[in-house]
Gaussian input, Z-matrix of N, CA and C with variables (Angstrom, degrees):
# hf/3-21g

backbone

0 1
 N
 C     1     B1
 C     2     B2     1     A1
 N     3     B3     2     A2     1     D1
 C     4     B4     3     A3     2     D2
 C     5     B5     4     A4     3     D3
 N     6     B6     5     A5     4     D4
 C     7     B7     6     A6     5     D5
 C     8     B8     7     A7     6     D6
 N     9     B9     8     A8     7     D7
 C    10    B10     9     A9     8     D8
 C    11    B11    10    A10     9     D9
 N    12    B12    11    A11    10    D10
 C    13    B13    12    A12    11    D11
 C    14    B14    13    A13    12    D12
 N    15    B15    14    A14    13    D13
 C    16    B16    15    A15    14    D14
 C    17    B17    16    A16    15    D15
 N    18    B18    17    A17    16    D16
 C    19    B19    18    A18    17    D17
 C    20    B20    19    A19    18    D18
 N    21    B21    20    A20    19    D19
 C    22    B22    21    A21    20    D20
 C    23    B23    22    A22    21    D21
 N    24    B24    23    A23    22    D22
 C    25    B25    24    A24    23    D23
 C    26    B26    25    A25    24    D24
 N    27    B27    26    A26    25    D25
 C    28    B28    27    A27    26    D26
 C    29    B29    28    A28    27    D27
 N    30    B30    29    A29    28    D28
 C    31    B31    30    A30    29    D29
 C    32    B32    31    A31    30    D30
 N    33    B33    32    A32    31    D31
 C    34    B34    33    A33    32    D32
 C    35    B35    34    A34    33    D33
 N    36    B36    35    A35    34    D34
 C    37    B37    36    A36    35    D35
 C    38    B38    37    A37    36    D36
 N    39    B39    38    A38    37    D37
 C    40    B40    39    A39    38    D38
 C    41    B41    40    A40    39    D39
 N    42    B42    41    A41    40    D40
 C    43    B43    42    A42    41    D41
 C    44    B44    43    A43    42    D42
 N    45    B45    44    A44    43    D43
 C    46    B46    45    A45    44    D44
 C    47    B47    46    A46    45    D45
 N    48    B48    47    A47    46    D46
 C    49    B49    48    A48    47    D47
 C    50    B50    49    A49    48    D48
 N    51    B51    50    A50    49    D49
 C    52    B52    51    A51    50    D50
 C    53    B53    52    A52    51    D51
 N    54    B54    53    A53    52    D52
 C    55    B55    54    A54    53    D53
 C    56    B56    55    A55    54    D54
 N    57    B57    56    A56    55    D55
 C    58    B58    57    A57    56    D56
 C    59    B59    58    A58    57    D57
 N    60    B60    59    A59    58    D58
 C    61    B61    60    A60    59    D59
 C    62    B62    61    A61    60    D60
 N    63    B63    62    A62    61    D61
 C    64    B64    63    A63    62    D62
 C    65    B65    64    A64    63    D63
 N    66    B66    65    A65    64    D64
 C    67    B67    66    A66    65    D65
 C    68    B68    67    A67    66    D66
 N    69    B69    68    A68    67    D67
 C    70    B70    69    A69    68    D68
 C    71    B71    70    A70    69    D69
 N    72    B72    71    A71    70    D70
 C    73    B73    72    A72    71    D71
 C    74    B74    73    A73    72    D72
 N    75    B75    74    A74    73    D73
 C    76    B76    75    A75    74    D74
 C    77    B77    76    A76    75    D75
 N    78    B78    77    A77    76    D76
 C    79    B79    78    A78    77    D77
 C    80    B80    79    A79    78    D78
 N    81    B81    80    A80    79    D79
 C    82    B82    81    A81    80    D80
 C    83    B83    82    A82    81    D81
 N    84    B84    83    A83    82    D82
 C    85    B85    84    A84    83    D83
 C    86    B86    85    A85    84    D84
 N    87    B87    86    A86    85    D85
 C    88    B88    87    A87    86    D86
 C    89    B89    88    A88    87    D87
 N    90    B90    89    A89    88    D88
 C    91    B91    90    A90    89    D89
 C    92    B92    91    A91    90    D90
 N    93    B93    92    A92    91    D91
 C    94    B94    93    A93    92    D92
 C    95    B95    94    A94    93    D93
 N    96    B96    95    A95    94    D94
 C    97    B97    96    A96    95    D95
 C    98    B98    97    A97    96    D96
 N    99    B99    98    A98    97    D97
 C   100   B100    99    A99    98    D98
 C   101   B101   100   A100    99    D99
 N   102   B102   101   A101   100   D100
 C   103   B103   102   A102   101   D101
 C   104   B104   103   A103   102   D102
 N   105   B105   104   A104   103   D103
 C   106   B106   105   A105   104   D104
 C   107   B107   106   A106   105   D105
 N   108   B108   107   A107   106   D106
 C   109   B109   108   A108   107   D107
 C   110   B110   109   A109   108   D108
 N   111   B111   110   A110   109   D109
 C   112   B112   111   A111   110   D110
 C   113   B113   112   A112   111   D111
 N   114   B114   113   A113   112   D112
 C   115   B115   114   A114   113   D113
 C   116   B116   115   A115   114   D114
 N   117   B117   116   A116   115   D115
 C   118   B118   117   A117   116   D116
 C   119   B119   118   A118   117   D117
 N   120   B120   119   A119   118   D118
 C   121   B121   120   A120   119   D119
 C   122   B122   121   A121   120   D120
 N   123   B123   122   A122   121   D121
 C   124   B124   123   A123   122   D122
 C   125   B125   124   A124   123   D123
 N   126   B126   125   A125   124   D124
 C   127   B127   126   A126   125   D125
 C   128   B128   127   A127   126   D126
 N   129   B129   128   A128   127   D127
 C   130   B130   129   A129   128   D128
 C   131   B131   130   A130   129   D129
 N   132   B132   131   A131   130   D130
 C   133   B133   132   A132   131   D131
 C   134   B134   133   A133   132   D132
 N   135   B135   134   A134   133   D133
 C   136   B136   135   A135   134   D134
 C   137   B137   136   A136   135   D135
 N   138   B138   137   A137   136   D136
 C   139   B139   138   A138   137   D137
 C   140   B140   139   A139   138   D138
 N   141   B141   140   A140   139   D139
 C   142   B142   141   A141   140   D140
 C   143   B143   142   A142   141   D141
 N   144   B144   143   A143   142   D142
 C   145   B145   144   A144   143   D143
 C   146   B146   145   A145   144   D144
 N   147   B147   146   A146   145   D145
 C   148   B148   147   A147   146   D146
 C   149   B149   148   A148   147   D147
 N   150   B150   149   A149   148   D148
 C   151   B151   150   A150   149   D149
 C   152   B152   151   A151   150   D150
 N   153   B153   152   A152   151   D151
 C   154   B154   153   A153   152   D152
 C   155   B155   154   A154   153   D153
 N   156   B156   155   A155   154   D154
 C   157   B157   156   A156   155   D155
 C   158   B158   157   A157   156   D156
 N   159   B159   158   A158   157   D157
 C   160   B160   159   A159   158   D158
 C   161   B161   160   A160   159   D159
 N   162   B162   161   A161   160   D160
 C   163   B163   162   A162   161   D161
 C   164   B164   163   A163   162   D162
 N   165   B165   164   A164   163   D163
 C   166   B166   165   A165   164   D164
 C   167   B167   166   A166   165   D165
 N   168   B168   167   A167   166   D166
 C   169   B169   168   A168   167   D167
 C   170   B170   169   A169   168   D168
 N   171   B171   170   A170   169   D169
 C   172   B172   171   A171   170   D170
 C   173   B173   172   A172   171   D171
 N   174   B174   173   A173   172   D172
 C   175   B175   174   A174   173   D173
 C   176   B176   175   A175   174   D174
 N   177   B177   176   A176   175   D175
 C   178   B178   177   A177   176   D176
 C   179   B179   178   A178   177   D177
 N   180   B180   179   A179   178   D178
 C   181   B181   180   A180   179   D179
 C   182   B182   181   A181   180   D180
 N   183   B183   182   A182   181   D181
 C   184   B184   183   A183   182   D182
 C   185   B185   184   A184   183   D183
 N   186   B186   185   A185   184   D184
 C   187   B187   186   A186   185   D185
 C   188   B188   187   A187   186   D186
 N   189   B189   188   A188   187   D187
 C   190   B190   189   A189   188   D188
 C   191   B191   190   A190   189   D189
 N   192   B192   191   A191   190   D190
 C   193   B193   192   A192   191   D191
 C   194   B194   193   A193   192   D192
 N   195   B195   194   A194   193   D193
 C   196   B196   195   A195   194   D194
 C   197   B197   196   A196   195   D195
 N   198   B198   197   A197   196   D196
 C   199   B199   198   A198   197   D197
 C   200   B200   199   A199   198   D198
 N   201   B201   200   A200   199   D199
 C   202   B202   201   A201   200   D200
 C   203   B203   202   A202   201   D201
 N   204   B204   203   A203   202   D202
 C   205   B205   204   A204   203   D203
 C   206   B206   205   A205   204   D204
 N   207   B207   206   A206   205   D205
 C   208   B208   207   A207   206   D206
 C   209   B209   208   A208   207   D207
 N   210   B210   209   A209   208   D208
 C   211   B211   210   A210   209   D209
 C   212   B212   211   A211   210   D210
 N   213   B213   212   A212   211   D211
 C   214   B214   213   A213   212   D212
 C   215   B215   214   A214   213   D213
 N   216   B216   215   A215   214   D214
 C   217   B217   216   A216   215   D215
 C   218   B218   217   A217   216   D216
 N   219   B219   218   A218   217   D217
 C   220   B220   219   A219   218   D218
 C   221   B221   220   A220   219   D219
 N   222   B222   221   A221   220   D220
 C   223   B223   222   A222   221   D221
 C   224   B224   223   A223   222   D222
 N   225   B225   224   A224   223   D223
 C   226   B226   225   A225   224   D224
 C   227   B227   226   A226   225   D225
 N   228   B228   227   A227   226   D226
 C   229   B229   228   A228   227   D227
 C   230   B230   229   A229   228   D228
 N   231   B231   230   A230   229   D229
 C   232   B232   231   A231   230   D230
 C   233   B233   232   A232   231   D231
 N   234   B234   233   A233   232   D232
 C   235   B235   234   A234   233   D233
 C   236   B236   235   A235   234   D234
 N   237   B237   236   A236   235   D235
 C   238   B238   237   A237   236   D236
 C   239   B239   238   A238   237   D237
 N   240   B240   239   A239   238   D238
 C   241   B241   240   A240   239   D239
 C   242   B242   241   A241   240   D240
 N   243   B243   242   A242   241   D241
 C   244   B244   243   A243   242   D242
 C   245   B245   244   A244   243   D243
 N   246   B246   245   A245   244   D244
 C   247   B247   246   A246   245   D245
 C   248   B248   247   A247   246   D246
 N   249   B249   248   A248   247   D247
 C   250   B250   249   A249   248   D248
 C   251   B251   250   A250   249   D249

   B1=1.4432
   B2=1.5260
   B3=1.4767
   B4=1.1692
   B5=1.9491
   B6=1.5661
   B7=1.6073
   B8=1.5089
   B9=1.6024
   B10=1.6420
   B11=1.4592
   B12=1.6160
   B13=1.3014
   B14=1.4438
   B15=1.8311
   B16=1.3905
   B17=1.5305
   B18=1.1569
   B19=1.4085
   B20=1.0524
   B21=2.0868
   B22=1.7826
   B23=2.0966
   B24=1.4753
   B25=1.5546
   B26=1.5368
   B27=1.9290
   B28=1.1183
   B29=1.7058
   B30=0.9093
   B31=1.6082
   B32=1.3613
   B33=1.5852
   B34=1.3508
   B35=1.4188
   B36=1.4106
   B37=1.6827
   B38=1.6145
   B39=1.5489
   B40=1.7937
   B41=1.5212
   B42=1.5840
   B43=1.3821
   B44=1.0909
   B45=1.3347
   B46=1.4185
   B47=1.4522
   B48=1.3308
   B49=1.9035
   B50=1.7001
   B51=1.4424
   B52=1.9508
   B53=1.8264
   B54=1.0739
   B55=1.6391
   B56=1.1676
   B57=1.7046
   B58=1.5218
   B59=1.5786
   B60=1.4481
   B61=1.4826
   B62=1.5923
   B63=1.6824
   B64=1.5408
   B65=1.7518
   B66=1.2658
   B67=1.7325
   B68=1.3441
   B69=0.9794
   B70=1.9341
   B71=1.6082
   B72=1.2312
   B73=1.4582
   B74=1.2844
   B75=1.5839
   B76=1.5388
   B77=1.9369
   B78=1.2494
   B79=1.7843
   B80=1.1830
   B81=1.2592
   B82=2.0075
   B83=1.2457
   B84=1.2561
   B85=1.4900
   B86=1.8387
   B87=1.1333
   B88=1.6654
   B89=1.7893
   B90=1.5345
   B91=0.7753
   B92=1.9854
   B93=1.3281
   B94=1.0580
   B95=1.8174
   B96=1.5093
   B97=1.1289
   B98=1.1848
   B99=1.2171
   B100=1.3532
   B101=1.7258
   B102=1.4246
   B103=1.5997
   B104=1.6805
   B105=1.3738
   B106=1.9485
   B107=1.5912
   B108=1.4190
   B109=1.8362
   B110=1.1286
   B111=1.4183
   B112=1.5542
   B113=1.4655
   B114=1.4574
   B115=1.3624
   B116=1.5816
   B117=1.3692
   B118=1.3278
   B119=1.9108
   B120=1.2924
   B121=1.5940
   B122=1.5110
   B123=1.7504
   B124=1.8090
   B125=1.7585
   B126=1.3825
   B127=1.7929
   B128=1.6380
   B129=1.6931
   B130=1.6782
   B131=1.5508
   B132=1.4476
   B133=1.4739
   B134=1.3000
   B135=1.5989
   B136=1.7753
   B137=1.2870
   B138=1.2659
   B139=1.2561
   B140=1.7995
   B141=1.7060
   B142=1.8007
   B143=1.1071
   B144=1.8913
   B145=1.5315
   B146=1.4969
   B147=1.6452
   B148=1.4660
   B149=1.3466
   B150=1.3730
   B151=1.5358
   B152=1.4857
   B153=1.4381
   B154=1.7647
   B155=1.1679
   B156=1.5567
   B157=1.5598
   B158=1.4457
   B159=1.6958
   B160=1.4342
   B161=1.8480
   B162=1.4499
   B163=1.4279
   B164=2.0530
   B165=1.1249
   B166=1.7378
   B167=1.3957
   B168=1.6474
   B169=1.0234
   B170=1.6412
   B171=1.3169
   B172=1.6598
   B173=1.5548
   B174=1.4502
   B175=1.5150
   B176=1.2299
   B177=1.1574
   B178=1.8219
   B179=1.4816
   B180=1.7152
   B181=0.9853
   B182=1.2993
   B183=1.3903
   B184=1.5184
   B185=1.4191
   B186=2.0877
   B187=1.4724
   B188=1.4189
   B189=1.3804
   B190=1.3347
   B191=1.7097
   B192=1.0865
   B193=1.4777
   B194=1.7163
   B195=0.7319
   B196=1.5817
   B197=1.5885
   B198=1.2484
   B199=1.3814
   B200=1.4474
   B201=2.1613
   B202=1.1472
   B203=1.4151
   B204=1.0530
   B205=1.5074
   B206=1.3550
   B207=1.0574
   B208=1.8054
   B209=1.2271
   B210=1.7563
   B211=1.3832
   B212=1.6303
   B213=1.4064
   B214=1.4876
   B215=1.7643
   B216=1.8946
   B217=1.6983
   B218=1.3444
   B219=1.0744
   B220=1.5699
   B221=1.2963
   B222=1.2070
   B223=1.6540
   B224=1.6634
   B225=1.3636
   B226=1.8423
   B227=0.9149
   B228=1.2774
   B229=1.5800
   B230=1.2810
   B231=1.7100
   B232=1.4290
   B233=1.2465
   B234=1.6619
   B235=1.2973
   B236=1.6252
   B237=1.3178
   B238=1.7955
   B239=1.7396
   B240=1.4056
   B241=1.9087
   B242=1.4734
   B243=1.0464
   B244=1.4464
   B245=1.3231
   B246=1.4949
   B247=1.7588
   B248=1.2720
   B249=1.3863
   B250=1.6975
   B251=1.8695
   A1=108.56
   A2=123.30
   A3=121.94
   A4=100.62
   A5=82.68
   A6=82.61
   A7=113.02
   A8=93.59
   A9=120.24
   A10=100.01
   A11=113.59
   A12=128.83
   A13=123.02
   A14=107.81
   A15=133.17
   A16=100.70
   A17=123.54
   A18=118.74
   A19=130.06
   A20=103.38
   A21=108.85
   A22=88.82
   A23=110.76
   A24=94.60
   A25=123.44
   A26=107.62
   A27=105.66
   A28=125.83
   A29=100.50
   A30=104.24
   A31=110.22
   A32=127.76
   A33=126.29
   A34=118.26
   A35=130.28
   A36=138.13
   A37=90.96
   A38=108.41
   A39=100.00
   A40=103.44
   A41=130.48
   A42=103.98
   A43=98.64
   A44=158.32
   A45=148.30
   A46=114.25
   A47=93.17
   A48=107.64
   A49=107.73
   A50=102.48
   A51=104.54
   A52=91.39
   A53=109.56
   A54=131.60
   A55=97.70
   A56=118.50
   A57=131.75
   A58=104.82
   A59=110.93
   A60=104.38
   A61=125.55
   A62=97.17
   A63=101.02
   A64=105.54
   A65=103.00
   A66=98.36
   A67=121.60
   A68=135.58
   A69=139.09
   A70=96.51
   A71=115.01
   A72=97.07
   A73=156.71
   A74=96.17
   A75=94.50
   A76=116.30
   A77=105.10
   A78=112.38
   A79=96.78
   A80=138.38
   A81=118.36
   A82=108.67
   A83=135.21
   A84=151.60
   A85=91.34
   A86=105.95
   A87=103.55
   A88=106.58
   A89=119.48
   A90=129.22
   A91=119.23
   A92=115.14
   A93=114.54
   A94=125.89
   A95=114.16
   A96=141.07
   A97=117.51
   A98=113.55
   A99=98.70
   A100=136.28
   A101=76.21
   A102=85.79
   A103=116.79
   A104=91.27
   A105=77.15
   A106=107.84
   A107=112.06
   A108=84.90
   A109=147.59
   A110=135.48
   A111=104.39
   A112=98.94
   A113=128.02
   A114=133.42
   A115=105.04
   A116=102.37
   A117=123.74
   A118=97.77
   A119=100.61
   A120=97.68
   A121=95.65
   A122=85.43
   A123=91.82
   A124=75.69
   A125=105.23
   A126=124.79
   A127=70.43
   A128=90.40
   A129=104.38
   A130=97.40
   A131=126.73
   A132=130.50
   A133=100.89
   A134=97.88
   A135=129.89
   A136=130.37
   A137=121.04
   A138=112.87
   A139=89.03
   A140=102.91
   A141=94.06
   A142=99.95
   A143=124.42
   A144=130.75
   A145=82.57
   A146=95.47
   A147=114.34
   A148=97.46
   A149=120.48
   A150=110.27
   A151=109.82
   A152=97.34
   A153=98.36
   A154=130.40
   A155=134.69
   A156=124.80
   A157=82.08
   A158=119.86
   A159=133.91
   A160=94.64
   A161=97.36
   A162=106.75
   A163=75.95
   A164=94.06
   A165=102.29
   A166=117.74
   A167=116.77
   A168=110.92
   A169=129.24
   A170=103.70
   A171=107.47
   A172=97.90
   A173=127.89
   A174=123.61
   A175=108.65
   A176=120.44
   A177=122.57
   A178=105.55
   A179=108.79
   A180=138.71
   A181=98.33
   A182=125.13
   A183=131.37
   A184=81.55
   A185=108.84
   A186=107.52
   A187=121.53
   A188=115.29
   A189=123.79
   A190=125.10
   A191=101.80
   A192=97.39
   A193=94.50
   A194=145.49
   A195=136.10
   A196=126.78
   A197=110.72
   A198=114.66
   A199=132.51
   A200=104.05
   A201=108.30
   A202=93.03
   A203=154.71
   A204=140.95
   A205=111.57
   A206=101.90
   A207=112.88
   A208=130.87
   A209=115.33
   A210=137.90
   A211=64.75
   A212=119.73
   A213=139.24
   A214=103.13
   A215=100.74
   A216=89.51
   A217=130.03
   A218=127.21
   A219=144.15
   A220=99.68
   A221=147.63
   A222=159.79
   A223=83.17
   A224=125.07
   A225=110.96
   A226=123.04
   A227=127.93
   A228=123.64
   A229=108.66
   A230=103.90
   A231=107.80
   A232=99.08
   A233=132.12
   A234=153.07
   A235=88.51
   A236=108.29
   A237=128.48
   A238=103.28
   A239=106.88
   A240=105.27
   A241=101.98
   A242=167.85
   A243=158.97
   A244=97.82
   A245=117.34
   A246=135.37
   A247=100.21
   A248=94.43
   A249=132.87
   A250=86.07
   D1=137.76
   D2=-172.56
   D3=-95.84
   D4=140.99
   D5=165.33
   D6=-100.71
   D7=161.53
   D8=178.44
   D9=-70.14
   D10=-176.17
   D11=169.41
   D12=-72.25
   D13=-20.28
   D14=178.23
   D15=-84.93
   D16=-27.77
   D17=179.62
   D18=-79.23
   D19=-27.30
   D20=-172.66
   D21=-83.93
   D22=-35.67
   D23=-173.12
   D24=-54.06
   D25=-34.79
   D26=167.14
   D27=-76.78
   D28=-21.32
   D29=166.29
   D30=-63.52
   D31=-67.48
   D32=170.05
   D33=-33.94
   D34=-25.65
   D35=-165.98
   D36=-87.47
   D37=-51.25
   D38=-162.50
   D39=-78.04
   D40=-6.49
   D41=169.39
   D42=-110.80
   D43=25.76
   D44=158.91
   D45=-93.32
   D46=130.32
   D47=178.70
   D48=-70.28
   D49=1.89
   D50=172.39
   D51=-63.48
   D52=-74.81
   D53=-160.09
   D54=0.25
   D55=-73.32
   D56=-155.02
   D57=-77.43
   D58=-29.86
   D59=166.33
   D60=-59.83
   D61=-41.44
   D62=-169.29
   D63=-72.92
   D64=-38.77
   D65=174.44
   D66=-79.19
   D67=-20.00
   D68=139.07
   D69=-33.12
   D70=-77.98
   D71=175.12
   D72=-59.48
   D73=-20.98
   D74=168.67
   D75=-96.33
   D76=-7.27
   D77=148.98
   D78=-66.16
   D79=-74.29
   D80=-171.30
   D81=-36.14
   D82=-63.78
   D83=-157.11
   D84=-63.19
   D85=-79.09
   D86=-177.00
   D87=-32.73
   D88=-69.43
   D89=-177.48
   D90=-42.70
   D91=-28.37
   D92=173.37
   D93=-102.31
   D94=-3.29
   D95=132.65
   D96=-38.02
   D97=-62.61
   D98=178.16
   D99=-87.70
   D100=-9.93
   D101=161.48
   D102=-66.74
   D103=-40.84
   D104=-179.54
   D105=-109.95
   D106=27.81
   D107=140.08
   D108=-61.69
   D109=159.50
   D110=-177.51
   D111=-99.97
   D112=151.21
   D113=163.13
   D114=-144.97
   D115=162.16
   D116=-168.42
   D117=-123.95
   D118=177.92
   D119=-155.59
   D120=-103.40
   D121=-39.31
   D122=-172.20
   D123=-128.37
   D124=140.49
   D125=-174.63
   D126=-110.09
   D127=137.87
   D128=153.33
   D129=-95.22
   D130=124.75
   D131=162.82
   D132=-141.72
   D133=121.40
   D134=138.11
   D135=-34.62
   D136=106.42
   D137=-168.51
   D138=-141.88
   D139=114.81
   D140=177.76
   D141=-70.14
   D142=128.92
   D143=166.45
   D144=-143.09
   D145=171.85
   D146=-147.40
   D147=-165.90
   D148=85.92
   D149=176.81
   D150=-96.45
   D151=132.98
   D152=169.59
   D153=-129.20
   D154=123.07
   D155=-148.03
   D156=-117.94
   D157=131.88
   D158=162.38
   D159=-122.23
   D160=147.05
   D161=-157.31
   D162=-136.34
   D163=116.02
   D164=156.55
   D165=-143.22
   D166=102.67
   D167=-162.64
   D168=-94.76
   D169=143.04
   D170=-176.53
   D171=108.79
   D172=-12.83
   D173=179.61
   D174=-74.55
   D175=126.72
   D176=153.38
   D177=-37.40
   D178=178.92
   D179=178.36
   D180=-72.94
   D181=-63.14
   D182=-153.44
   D183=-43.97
   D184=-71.06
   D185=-145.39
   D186=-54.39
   D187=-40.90
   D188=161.41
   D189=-37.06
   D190=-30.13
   D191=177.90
   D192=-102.13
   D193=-74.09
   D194=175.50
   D195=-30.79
   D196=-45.87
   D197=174.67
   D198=-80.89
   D199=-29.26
   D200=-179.45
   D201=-141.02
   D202=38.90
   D203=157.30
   D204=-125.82
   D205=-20.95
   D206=169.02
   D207=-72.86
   D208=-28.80
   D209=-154.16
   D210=-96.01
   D211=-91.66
   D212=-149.35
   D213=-26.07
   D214=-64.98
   D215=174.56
   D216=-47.79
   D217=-31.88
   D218=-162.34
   D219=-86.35
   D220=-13.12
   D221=-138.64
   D222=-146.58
   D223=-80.45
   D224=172.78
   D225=-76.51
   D226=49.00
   D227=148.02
   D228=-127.53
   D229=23.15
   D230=177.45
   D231=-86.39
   D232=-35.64
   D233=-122.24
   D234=-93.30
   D235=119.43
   D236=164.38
   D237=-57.37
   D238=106.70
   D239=153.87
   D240=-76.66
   D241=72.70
   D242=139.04
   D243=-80.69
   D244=122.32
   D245=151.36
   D246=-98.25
   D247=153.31
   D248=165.12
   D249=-77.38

């Protein structure tokens, strides 16, 4: 079976004594990457959410979503996210 151009590069990788050198090094490199990312333990992140509890009692499911979850989305998705 003839090999491709992808086949002689991987062939060239599995008999060269580079291989194990070059991947020793790029595990160091990863490994020291991640040493200097910066992270925090607890991230303060902003996230606009908006919880809203409507309680109508004795309504089904259907009506609840037809009468009052339908109106409500359609009414907040009027609402502008634009920050300063």
């Amino acid at each position: 079976m003839k090999e491709g151009i992808a086949g002689k590069i991987a062939g060239g990788f599995l008999q060269s004594k580079l291989s194990l050198l070059l991947m020793v090094a790029f595990v160091l490199v990863g490994a020291y990457s991640v040493y200097l990312i910066p992270r925090e333990e607890e991230p303060q992140i902003n996230l606009p959410v908006a919880d809203i509890f409507i309680g109508m009692p004795g309504a089904t499911p259907t009506e609840m979503e037809t009468k009052v979850v339908a109106p409500l989305e359609k009414t907040l998705s009027n609402i502008n996210e634009d920050r300063d």
